[in-house]
C-alpha positions as CSV (number, residue, x, y, z in Angstrom):
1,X,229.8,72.7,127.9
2,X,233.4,72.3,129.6
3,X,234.1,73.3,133.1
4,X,237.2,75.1,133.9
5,X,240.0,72.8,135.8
6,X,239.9,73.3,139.3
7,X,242.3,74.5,141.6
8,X,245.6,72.9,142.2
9,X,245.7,71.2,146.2
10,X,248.2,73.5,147.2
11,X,251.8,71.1,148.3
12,X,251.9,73.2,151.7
13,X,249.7,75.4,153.7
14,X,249.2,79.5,153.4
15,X,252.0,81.1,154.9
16,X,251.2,82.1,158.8
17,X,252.4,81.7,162.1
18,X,251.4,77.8,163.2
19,X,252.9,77.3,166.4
20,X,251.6,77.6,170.1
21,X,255.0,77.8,171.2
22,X,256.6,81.3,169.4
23,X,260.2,82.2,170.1
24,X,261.4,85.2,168.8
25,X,265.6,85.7,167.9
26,X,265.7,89.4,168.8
27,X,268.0,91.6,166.5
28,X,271.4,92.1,168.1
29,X,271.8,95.8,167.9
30,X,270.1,97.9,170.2
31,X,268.1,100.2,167.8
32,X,267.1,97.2,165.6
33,X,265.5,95.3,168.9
34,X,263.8,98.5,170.0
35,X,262.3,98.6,166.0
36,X,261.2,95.4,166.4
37,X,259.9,95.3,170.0
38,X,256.3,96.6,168.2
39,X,256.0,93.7,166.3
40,X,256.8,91.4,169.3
41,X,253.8,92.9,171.1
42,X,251.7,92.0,167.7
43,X,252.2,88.2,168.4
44,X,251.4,88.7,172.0
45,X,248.1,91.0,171.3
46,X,247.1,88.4,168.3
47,X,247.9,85.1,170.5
48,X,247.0,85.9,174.0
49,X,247.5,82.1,175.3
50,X,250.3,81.4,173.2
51,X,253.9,80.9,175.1
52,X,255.6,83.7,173.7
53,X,259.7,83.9,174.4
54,X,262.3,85.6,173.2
55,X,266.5,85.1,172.8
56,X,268.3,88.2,172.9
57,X,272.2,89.4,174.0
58,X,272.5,89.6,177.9
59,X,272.0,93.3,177.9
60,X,269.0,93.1,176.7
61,X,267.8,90.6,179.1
62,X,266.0,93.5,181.2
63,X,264.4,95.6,178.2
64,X,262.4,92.8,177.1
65,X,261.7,91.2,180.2
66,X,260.3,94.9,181.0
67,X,257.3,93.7,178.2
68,X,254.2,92.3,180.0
69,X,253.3,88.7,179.3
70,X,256.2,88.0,178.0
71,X,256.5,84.3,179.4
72,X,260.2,83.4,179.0
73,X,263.4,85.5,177.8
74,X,266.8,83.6,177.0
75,X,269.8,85.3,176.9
76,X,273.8,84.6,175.3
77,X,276.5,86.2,176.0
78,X,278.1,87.5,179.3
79,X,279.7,84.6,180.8
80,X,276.8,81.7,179.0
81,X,278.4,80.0,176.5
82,X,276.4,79.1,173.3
83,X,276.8,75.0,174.8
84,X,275.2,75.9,177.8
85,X,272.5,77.6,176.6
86,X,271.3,75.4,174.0
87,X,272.0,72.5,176.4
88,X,269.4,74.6,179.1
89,X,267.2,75.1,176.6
90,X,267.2,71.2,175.3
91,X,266.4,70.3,178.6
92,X,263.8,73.3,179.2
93,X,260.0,71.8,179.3
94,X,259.1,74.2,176.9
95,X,258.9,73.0,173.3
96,X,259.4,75.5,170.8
97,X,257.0,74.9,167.9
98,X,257.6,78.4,165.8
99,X,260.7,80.8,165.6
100,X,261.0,83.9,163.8
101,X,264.6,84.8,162.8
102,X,265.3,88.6,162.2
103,X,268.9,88.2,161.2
104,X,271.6,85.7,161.3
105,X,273.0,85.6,164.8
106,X,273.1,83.1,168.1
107,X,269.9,83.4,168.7
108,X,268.7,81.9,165.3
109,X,271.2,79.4,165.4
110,X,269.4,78.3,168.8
111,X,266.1,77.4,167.0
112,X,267.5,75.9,164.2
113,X,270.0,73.8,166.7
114,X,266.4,73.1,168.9
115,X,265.1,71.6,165.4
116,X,262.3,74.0,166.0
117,X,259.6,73.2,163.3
118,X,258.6,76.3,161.8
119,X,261.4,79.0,161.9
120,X,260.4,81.9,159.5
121,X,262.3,85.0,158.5
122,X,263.1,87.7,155.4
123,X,265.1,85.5,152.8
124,X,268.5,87.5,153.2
125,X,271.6,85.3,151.8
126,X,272.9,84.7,155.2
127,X,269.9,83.5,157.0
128,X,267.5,81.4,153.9
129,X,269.1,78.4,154.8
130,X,268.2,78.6,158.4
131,X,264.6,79.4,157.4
132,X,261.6,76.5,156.5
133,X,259.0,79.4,155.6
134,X,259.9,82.6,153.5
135,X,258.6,85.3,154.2
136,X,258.3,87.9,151.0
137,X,256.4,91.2,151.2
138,X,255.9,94.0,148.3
139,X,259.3,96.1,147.6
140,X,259.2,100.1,148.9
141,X,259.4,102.4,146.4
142,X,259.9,106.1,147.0
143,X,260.6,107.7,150.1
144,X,262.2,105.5,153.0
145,X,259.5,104.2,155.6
146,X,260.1,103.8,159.4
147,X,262.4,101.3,160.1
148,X,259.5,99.8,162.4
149,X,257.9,98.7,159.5
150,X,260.5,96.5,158.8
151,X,259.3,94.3,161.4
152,X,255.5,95.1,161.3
153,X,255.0,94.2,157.2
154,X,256.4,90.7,158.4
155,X,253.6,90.3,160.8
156,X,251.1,91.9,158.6
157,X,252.1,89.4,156.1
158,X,251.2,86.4,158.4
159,X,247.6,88.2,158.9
160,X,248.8,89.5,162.8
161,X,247.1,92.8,163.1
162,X,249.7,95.5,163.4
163,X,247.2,98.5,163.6
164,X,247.1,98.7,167.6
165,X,247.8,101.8,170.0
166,X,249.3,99.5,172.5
167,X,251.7,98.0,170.1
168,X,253.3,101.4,170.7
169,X,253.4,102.8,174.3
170,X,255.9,102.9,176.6
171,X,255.8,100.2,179.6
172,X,255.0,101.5,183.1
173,X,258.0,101.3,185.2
174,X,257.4,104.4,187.4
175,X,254.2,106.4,187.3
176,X,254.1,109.5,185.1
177,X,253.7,111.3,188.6
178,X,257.0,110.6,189.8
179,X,259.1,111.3,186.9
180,X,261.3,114.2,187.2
181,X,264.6,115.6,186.0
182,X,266.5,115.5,182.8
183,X,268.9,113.5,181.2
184,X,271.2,114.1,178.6
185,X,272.8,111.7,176.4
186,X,275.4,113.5,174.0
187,X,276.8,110.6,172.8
188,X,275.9,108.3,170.0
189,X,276.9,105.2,168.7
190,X,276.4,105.5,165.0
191,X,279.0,107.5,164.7
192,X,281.1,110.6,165.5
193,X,279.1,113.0,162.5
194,X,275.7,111.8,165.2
195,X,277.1,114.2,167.9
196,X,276.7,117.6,168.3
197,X,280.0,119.4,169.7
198,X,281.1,120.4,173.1
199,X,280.7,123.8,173.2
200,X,277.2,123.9,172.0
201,X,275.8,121.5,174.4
202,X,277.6,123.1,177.1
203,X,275.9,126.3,176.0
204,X,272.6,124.4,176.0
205,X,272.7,123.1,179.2
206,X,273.4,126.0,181.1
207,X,270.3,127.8,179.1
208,X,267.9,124.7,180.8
209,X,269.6,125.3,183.8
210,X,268.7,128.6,183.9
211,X,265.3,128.3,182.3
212,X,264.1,125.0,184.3
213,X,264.1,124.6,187.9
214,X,264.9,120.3,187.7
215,X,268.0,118.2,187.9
216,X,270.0,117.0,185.2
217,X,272.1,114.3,184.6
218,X,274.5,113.4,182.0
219,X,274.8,109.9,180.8
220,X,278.1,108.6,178.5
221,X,277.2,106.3,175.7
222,X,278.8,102.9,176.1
223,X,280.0,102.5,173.5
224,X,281.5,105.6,172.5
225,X,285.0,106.7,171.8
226,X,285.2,110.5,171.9
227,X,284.6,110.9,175.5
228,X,281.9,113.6,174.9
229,X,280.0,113.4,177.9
230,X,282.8,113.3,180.2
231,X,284.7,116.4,178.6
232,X,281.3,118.3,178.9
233,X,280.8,117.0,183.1
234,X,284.7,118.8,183.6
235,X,283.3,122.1,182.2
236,X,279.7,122.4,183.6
237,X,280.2,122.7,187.6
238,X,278.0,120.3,189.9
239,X,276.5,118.4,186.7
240,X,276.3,114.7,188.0
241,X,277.5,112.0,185.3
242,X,276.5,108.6,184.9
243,X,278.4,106.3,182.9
244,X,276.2,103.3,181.6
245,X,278.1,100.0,181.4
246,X,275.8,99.5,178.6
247,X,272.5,100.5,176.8
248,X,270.2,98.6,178.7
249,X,271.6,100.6,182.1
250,X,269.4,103.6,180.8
251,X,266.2,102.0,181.3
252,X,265.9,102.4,185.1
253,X,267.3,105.9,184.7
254,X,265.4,106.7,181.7
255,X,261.7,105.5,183.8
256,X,262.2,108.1,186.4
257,X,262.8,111.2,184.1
258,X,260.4,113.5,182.6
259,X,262.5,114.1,179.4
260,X,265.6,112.9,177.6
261,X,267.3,115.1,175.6
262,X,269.8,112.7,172.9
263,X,271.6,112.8,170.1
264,X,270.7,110.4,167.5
265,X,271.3,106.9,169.0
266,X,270.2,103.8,170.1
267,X,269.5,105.3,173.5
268,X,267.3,107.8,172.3
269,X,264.6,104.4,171.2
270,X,265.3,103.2,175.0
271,X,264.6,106.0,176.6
272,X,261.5,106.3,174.7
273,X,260.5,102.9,175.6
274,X,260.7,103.7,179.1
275,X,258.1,106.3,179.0
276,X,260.8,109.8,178.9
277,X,259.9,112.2,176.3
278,X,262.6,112.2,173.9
279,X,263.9,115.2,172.2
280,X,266.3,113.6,169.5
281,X,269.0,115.7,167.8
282,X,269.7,114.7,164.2
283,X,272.5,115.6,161.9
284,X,273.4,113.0,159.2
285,X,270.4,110.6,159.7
286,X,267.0,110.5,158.4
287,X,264.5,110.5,161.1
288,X,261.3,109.8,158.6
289,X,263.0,106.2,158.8
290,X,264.9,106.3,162.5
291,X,262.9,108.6,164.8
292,X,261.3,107.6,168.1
293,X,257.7,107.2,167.5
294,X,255.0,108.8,169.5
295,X,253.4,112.2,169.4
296,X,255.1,113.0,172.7
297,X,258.9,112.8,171.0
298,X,260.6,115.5,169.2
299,X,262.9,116.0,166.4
300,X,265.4,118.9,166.0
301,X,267.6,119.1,163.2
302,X,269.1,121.3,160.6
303,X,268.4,120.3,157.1
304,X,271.1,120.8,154.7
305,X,271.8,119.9,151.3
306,X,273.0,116.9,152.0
307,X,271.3,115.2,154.6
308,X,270.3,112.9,155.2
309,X,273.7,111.0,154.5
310,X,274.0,108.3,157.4
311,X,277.5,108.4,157.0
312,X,279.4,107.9,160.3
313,X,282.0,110.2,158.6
314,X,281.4,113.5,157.0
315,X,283.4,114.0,153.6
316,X,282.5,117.5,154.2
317,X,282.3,120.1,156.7
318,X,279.6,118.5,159.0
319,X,277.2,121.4,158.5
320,X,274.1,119.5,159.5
321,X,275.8,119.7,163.2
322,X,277.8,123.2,162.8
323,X,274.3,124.9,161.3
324,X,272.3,123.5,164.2
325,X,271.8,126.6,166.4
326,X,271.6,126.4,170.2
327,X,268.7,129.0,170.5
328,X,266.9,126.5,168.1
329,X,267.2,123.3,170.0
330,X,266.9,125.1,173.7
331,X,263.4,126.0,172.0
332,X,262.5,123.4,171.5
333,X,263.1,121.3,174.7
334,X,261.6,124.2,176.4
335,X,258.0,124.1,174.6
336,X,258.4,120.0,174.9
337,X,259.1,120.6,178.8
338,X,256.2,123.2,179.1
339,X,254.3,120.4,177.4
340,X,255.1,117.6,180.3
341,X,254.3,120.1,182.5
342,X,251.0,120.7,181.8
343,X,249.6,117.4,181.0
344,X,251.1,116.5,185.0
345,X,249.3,120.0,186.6
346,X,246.5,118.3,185.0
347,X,247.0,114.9,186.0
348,X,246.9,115.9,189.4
349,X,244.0,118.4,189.1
Protein backbone atom coordinates (compact mmCIF):
# COMPACT_ATOMS: atom_id res chain seq x y z
CA UNK A 1 0.00 0.00 0.00
CA UNK A 2 1.43 3.49 -1.12
CA UNK A 3 1.42 6.57 1.00
CA UNK A 4 0.54 9.77 -0.50
CA UNK A 5 3.73 12.25 -1.06
CA UNK A 6 4.00 14.57 1.59
CA UNK A 7 3.87 18.17 1.72
CA UNK A 8 6.26 20.35 -0.21
CA UNK A 9 8.80 22.53 2.68
CA UNK A 10 7.31 25.60 1.80
CA UNK A 11 10.64 28.05 0.09
CA UNK A 12 9.42 30.94 2.56
CA UNK A 13 7.31 31.35 5.53
CA UNK A 14 3.25 32.10 5.77
CA UNK A 15 2.61 35.54 4.98
CA UNK A 16 2.34 37.77 8.46
CA UNK A 17 3.74 40.61 10.07
CA UNK A 18 7.49 39.40 11.50
CA UNK A 19 8.93 42.40 12.80
CA UNK A 20 9.22 43.96 16.39
CA UNK A 21 10.00 47.14 14.88
CA UNK A 22 6.63 48.11 12.57
CA UNK A 23 6.64 51.38 10.62
CA UNK A 24 3.76 52.25 8.92
CA UNK A 25 3.98 54.82 5.45
CA UNK A 26 0.63 56.64 6.17
CA UNK A 27 -1.43 57.46 2.94
CA UNK A 28 -0.90 61.03 1.84
CA UNK A 29 -4.37 62.23 1.48
CA UNK A 30 -6.18 63.19 4.34
CA UNK A 31 -9.34 60.92 4.02
CA UNK A 32 -7.18 57.88 2.99
CA UNK A 33 -4.96 58.30 6.45
CA UNK A 34 -8.14 58.78 8.45
CA UNK A 35 -9.44 55.22 6.63
CA UNK A 36 -6.57 53.73 7.56
CA UNK A 37 -5.91 55.08 11.10
CA UNK A 38 -8.27 51.74 12.22
CA UNK A 39 -6.05 49.50 10.98
CA UNK A 40 -2.98 51.26 12.55
CA UNK A 41 -4.63 50.75 15.90
CA UNK A 42 -4.95 46.83 14.85
CA UNK A 43 -1.15 46.46 14.99
CA UNK A 44 -0.93 48.38 18.17
CA UNK A 45 -3.99 46.36 19.94
CA UNK A 46 -2.41 42.88 18.32
CA UNK A 47 1.38 43.87 19.34
CA UNK A 48 1.22 45.70 22.61
CA UNK A 49 5.23 45.66 23.07
CA UNK A 50 6.03 46.09 19.64
CA UNK A 51 7.71 49.70 18.59
CA UNK A 52 5.10 50.87 16.46
CA UNK A 53 5.88 54.34 14.19
CA UNK A 54 4.50 55.89 11.57
CA UNK A 55 5.77 58.41 8.44
CA UNK A 56 3.23 60.66 7.34
CA UNK A 57 3.13 64.52 5.53
CA UNK A 58 3.93 67.28 8.26
CA UNK A 59 0.33 68.11 8.63
CA UNK A 60 -0.48 65.11 9.79
CA UNK A 61 2.20 65.05 12.27
CA UNK A 62 -0.40 65.99 15.15
CA UNK A 63 -3.40 63.58 14.07
CA UNK A 64 -1.41 60.58 14.54
CA UNK A 65 0.69 61.65 17.21
CA UNK A 66 -3.02 62.29 18.92
CA UNK A 67 -3.07 58.04 18.84
CA UNK A 68 -2.00 56.50 22.21
CA UNK A 69 1.11 54.40 22.26
CA UNK A 70 2.00 55.37 19.29
CA UNK A 71 5.92 55.37 20.07
CA UNK A 72 7.50 57.39 17.20
CA UNK A 73 5.84 59.52 14.21
CA UNK A 74 8.22 60.89 11.31
CA UNK A 75 7.25 63.48 9.21
CA UNK A 76 8.37 65.02 5.30
CA UNK A 77 7.53 67.83 3.99
CA UNK A 78 7.37 71.50 5.39
CA UNK A 79 10.82 72.67 5.37
CA UNK A 80 12.53 68.59 5.89
CA UNK A 81 13.97 67.67 2.93
CA UNK A 82 13.73 63.89 1.94
CA UNK A 83 18.01 63.85 2.70
CA UNK A 84 17.52 64.92 6.01
CA UNK A 85 15.04 62.79 7.00
CA UNK A 86 16.36 59.65 5.81
CA UNK A 87 19.74 60.78 7.07
CA UNK A 88 17.79 61.32 10.90
CA UNK A 89 16.37 58.32 10.53
CA UNK A 90 19.77 56.27 9.43
CA UNK A 91 21.14 57.61 12.45
CA UNK A 92 17.90 57.01 14.73
CA UNK A 93 18.59 54.01 17.31
CA UNK A 94 15.55 52.52 16.18
CA UNK A 95 15.86 49.67 13.69
CA UNK A 96 13.03 49.15 11.54
CA UNK A 97 12.46 45.43 11.04
CA UNK A 98 8.81 45.66 9.14
CA UNK A 99 7.12 48.44 7.00
CA UNK A 100 3.75 48.40 5.49
CA UNK A 101 3.41 50.56 2.40
CA UNK A 102 -0.18 51.84 1.57
CA UNK A 103 0.76 53.67 -1.63
CA UNK A 104 3.76 54.88 -3.46
CA UNK A 105 4.90 58.03 -1.92
CA UNK A 106 8.09 59.47 0.43
CA UNK A 107 7.17 57.65 3.06
CA UNK A 108 7.65 54.22 1.34
CA UNK A 109 10.53 55.30 -0.36
CA UNK A 110 12.04 55.88 3.37
CA UNK A 111 11.72 52.07 4.27
CA UNK A 112 12.82 50.80 1.23
CA UNK A 113 15.90 53.56 1.36
CA UNK A 114 16.39 52.22 5.37
CA UNK A 115 16.69 48.60 3.69
CA UNK A 116 13.95 47.68 6.03
CA UNK A 117 13.60 43.89 5.87
CA UNK A 118 10.07 43.15 5.50
CA UNK A 119 8.14 45.92 3.73
CA UNK A 120 4.64 44.59 2.68
CA UNK A 121 1.82 46.32 0.78
CA UNK A 122 -1.22 45.66 -2.05
CA UNK A 123 0.71 44.72 -5.32
CA UNK A 124 -0.45 47.96 -7.26
CA UNK A 125 2.04 48.64 -10.42
CA UNK A 126 3.67 51.55 -8.86
CA UNK A 127 4.55 50.20 -5.58
CA UNK A 128 5.28 45.86 -6.23
CA UNK A 129 8.72 46.64 -6.68
CA UNK A 130 9.13 48.41 -3.49
CA UNK A 131 7.41 45.51 -1.76
CA UNK A 132 9.33 41.88 -0.44
CA UNK A 133 5.86 40.35 0.78
CA UNK A 134 2.52 40.65 -1.32
CA UNK A 135 -0.17 40.97 0.16
CA UNK A 136 -3.43 39.56 -1.95
CA UNK A 137 -6.92 39.34 -0.47
CA UNK A 138 -10.30 37.94 -2.21
CA UNK A 139 -11.81 40.59 -4.95
CA UNK A 140 -15.29 42.54 -3.87
CA UNK A 141 -18.01 41.81 -5.75
CA UNK A 142 -21.31 43.63 -5.56
CA UNK A 143 -21.96 46.58 -3.78
CA UNK A 144 -18.93 48.87 -2.73
CA UNK A 145 -17.64 48.30 0.96
CA UNK A 146 -16.31 50.99 3.39
CA UNK A 147 -13.28 52.35 2.25
CA UNK A 148 -12.01 51.30 5.91
CA UNK A 149 -11.92 47.99 4.78
CA UNK A 150 -9.41 48.71 2.47
CA UNK A 151 -6.97 48.85 5.15
CA UNK A 152 -8.56 46.33 7.61
CA UNK A 153 -8.76 43.09 4.93
CA UNK A 154 -4.82 43.72 4.80
CA UNK A 155 -4.53 43.24 8.52
CA UNK A 156 -7.01 40.52 8.60
CA UNK A 157 -5.00 38.81 6.01
CA UNK A 158 -1.79 38.83 8.23
CA UNK A 159 -4.23 37.16 11.05
CA UNK A 160 -4.34 40.87 13.22
CA UNK A 161 -7.75 40.88 14.61
CA UNK A 162 -9.73 43.70 13.18
CA UNK A 163 -13.01 42.97 15.03
CA UNK A 164 -12.34 45.55 18.07
CA UNK A 165 -14.65 48.50 19.44
CA UNK A 166 -11.52 50.49 20.21
CA UNK A 167 -10.19 50.17 16.74
CA UNK A 168 -12.98 52.75 16.25
CA UNK A 169 -13.48 55.51 18.79
CA UNK A 170 -12.49 58.81 18.83
CA UNK A 171 -9.27 59.85 21.03
CA UNK A 172 -9.95 61.95 24.16
CA UNK A 173 -8.63 65.33 23.63
CA UNK A 174 -11.29 67.21 25.77
CA UNK A 175 -13.85 65.54 27.97
CA UNK A 176 -17.28 64.97 26.45
CA UNK A 177 -18.33 67.49 29.27
CA UNK A 178 -16.73 70.37 27.98
CA UNK A 179 -17.56 70.23 24.34
CA UNK A 180 -19.81 72.91 23.20
CA UNK A 181 -20.72 74.81 20.13
CA UNK A 182 -20.94 74.09 16.49
CA UNK A 183 -18.91 74.10 13.60
CA UNK A 184 -19.60 74.26 10.14
CA UNK A 185 -17.43 73.25 7.39
CA UNK A 186 -19.09 74.07 3.90
CA UNK A 187 -16.37 73.42 2.00
CA UNK A 188 -14.93 70.25 0.50
CA UNK A 189 -12.12 69.26 -1.12
CA UNK A 190 -13.30 66.59 -3.53
CA UNK A 191 -14.69 68.84 -5.54
CA UNK A 192 -17.06 71.86 -6.25
CA UNK A 193 -20.41 69.17 -6.98
CA UNK A 194 -19.41 68.14 -2.76
CA UNK A 195 -20.83 71.62 -1.68
CA UNK A 196 -24.03 72.66 -1.08
CA UNK A 197 -24.75 76.38 -2.20
CA UNK A 198 -24.71 79.65 -0.42
CA UNK A 199 -27.99 80.46 -0.04
CA UNK A 200 -29.10 77.22 1.45
CA UNK A 201 -26.53 77.11 4.15
CA UNK A 202 -27.11 80.60 4.92
CA UNK A 203 -30.81 79.64 5.37
CA UNK A 204 -29.62 76.74 7.56
CA UNK A 205 -27.66 78.46 9.82
CA UNK A 206 -29.86 81.09 10.76
CA UNK A 207 -32.66 78.11 11.48
CA UNK A 208 -29.87 76.62 14.26
CA UNK A 209 -29.36 79.90 15.33
CA UNK A 210 -32.72 80.33 16.07
CA UNK A 211 -33.47 76.77 17.23
CA UNK A 212 -30.17 76.22 19.37
CA UNK A 213 -28.92 78.44 22.02
CA UNK A 214 -24.73 77.53 21.25
CA UNK A 215 -22.04 79.27 19.23
CA UNK A 216 -21.09 78.50 15.88
CA UNK A 217 -18.16 78.84 13.93
CA UNK A 218 -17.43 78.59 10.38
CA UNK A 219 -14.34 76.90 9.23
CA UNK A 220 -12.89 77.41 5.34
CA UNK A 221 -11.48 74.24 3.79
CA UNK A 222 -7.81 74.57 2.92
CA UNK A 223 -7.80 73.67 0.20
CA UNK A 224 -10.67 75.07 -1.51
CA UNK A 225 -11.06 77.43 -4.35
CA UNK A 226 -14.66 78.81 -4.33
CA UNK A 227 -14.42 80.77 -1.21
CA UNK A 228 -17.70 79.27 0.20
CA UNK A 229 -17.22 79.87 3.66
CA UNK A 230 -16.01 83.24 3.44
CA UNK A 231 -18.88 84.42 1.05
CA UNK A 232 -21.35 82.84 3.62
CA UNK A 233 -19.31 84.75 7.02
CA UNK A 234 -20.11 88.46 4.77
CA UNK A 235 -23.87 87.55 4.77
CA UNK A 236 -24.60 85.99 8.21
CA UNK A 237 -23.80 89.01 10.88
CA UNK A 238 -21.52 88.22 13.96
CA UNK A 239 -20.73 84.54 12.63
CA UNK A 240 -16.99 84.06 13.60
CA UNK A 241 -14.78 82.36 10.74
CA UNK A 242 -11.79 80.40 11.03
CA UNK A 243 -9.64 79.74 8.26
CA UNK A 244 -7.59 76.40 8.71
CA UNK A 245 -4.10 76.61 7.21
CA UNK A 246 -4.65 73.08 6.73
CA UNK A 247 -6.71 69.89 7.59
CA UNK A 248 -4.94 68.93 10.57
CA UNK A 249 -5.80 72.73 12.16
CA UNK A 250 -9.42 71.21 12.70
CA UNK A 251 -8.46 68.77 15.28
CA UNK A 252 -8.03 71.18 18.27
CA UNK A 253 -11.15 72.97 17.07
CA UNK A 254 -13.01 69.93 16.21
CA UNK A 255 -12.13 68.32 20.20
CA UNK A 256 -13.94 71.06 21.83
CA UNK A 257 -17.30 71.04 19.84
CA UNK A 258 -20.32 69.11 20.41
CA UNK A 259 -21.19 68.67 16.71
CA UNK A 260 -19.79 69.30 13.19
CA UNK A 261 -21.97 69.87 10.62
CA UNK A 262 -19.75 69.21 6.91
CA UNK A 263 -20.08 68.74 3.61
CA UNK A 264 -18.60 65.70 2.28
CA UNK A 265 -14.82 66.06 2.88
CA UNK A 266 -11.81 65.00 4.40
CA UNK A 267 -12.67 67.19 7.37
CA UNK A 268 -15.77 65.56 8.03
CA UNK A 269 -13.34 61.94 9.02
CA UNK A 270 -11.21 64.50 11.26
CA UNK A 271 -13.66 65.94 12.99
CA UNK A 272 -14.98 62.51 13.71
CA UNK A 273 -11.78 61.39 15.02
CA UNK A 274 -11.71 63.99 17.40
CA UNK A 275 -14.79 62.88 19.14
CA UNK A 276 -17.53 65.87 17.36
CA UNK A 277 -20.61 64.20 16.09
CA UNK A 278 -20.62 64.63 12.46
CA UNK A 279 -23.52 65.42 10.45
CA UNK A 280 -22.12 64.86 6.82
CA UNK A 281 -23.95 66.31 3.71
CA UNK A 282 -23.59 64.16 0.63
CA UNK A 283 -24.43 65.00 -2.93
CA UNK A 284 -22.37 63.06 -5.62
CA UNK A 285 -20.55 60.51 -3.26
CA UNK A 286 -21.49 57.29 -1.96
CA UNK A 287 -21.39 57.20 1.74
CA UNK A 288 -21.98 53.14 2.06
CA UNK A 289 -18.15 53.41 1.05
CA UNK A 290 -17.06 57.13 2.46
CA UNK A 291 -19.13 57.92 5.51
CA UNK A 292 -17.78 58.60 8.99
CA UNK A 293 -18.20 55.59 11.01
CA UNK A 294 -19.89 55.36 14.35
CA UNK A 295 -23.51 55.25 15.46
CA UNK A 296 -23.20 58.85 16.74
CA UNK A 297 -22.54 60.34 12.90
CA UNK A 298 -25.22 61.24 10.49
CA UNK A 299 -25.76 61.15 6.88
CA UNK A 300 -28.10 63.55 4.97
CA UNK A 301 -28.50 63.39 1.40
CA UNK A 302 -30.83 63.46 -1.48
CA UNK A 303 -30.83 60.38 -3.57
CA UNK A 304 -31.24 60.94 -7.21
CA UNK A 305 -31.00 58.91 -10.18
CA UNK A 306 -27.75 59.37 -10.52
CA UNK A 307 -25.94 59.34 -7.48
CA UNK A 308 -23.80 58.26 -6.47
CA UNK A 309 -21.40 59.63 -9.36
CA UNK A 310 -18.14 60.91 -7.47
CA UNK A 311 -17.61 63.16 -10.10
CA UNK A 312 -15.97 66.47 -8.99
CA UNK A 313 -18.04 67.87 -11.96
CA UNK A 314 -21.69 67.44 -12.66
CA UNK A 315 -22.45 66.86 -16.46
CA UNK A 316 -25.89 67.62 -15.31
CA UNK A 317 -27.80 69.86 -13.36
CA UNK A 318 -26.36 68.99 -9.80
CA UNK A 319 -29.76 67.84 -8.44
CA UNK A 320 -28.33 65.75 -5.71
CA UNK A 321 -27.33 69.34 -4.09
CA UNK A 322 -30.38 71.55 -5.69
CA UNK A 323 -33.02 68.62 -4.37
CA UNK A 324 -31.52 68.66 -0.93
CA UNK A 325 -33.99 70.70 1.08
CA UNK A 326 -33.01 72.87 4.01
CA UNK A 327 -36.10 71.85 6.30
CA UNK A 328 -34.54 68.30 5.62
CA UNK A 329 -31.05 68.72 6.78
CA UNK A 330 -32.04 71.46 9.68
CA UNK A 331 -34.02 68.17 10.93
CA UNK A 332 -31.77 66.41 11.07
CA UNK A 333 -28.97 68.27 12.97
CA UNK A 334 -31.68 69.24 15.30
CA UNK A 335 -32.67 65.47 16.38
CA UNK A 336 -28.65 64.64 16.25
CA UNK A 337 -28.24 67.91 18.68
CA UNK A 338 -31.24 66.74 20.89
CA UNK A 339 -29.35 63.53 20.93
CA UNK A 340 -25.86 65.04 22.43
CA UNK A 341 -27.90 66.66 24.60
CA UNK A 342 -29.32 64.10 26.39
CA UNK A 343 -26.66 61.63 26.65
CA UNK A 344 -24.57 64.93 28.58
CA UNK A 345 -27.95 65.75 31.02
CA UNK A 346 -27.31 62.23 31.68
CA UNK A 347 -23.74 62.27 32.04
CA UNK A 348 -23.94 64.67 34.63
CA UNK A 349 -26.97 63.15 36.45
Amino acid sequence: MSHPPPNPIPSKPPLGLFGGNVLVAAPTSWDEACFSAPAVRAIRAARPTCTLGVVCPAEQTDYWKSFAKMDRVISYGAGTSYREMLREQSQSKIIWESAILWEKNDGAELAVDLKVRQRLGYPAKDLKKWLTDEVIVDPIHGAPEHRVQHYLRFMDRLKIPVNLPQLFQPVAIVPSSQKKGIIISPESDYGTTYEWSEEKWIELINIIREKIDTTITLVSHPTSKTRLAERIAQSVPDIMLTPLQNVGGALPLAASQAMAICADSSLSHVAAHAGATVVTLFGPGDPNWRRPLGRQHAVVRRKVECSPCLLAKCPMDLRCQKELSVAHVAMMILAKYDEIHSEMIGKIK
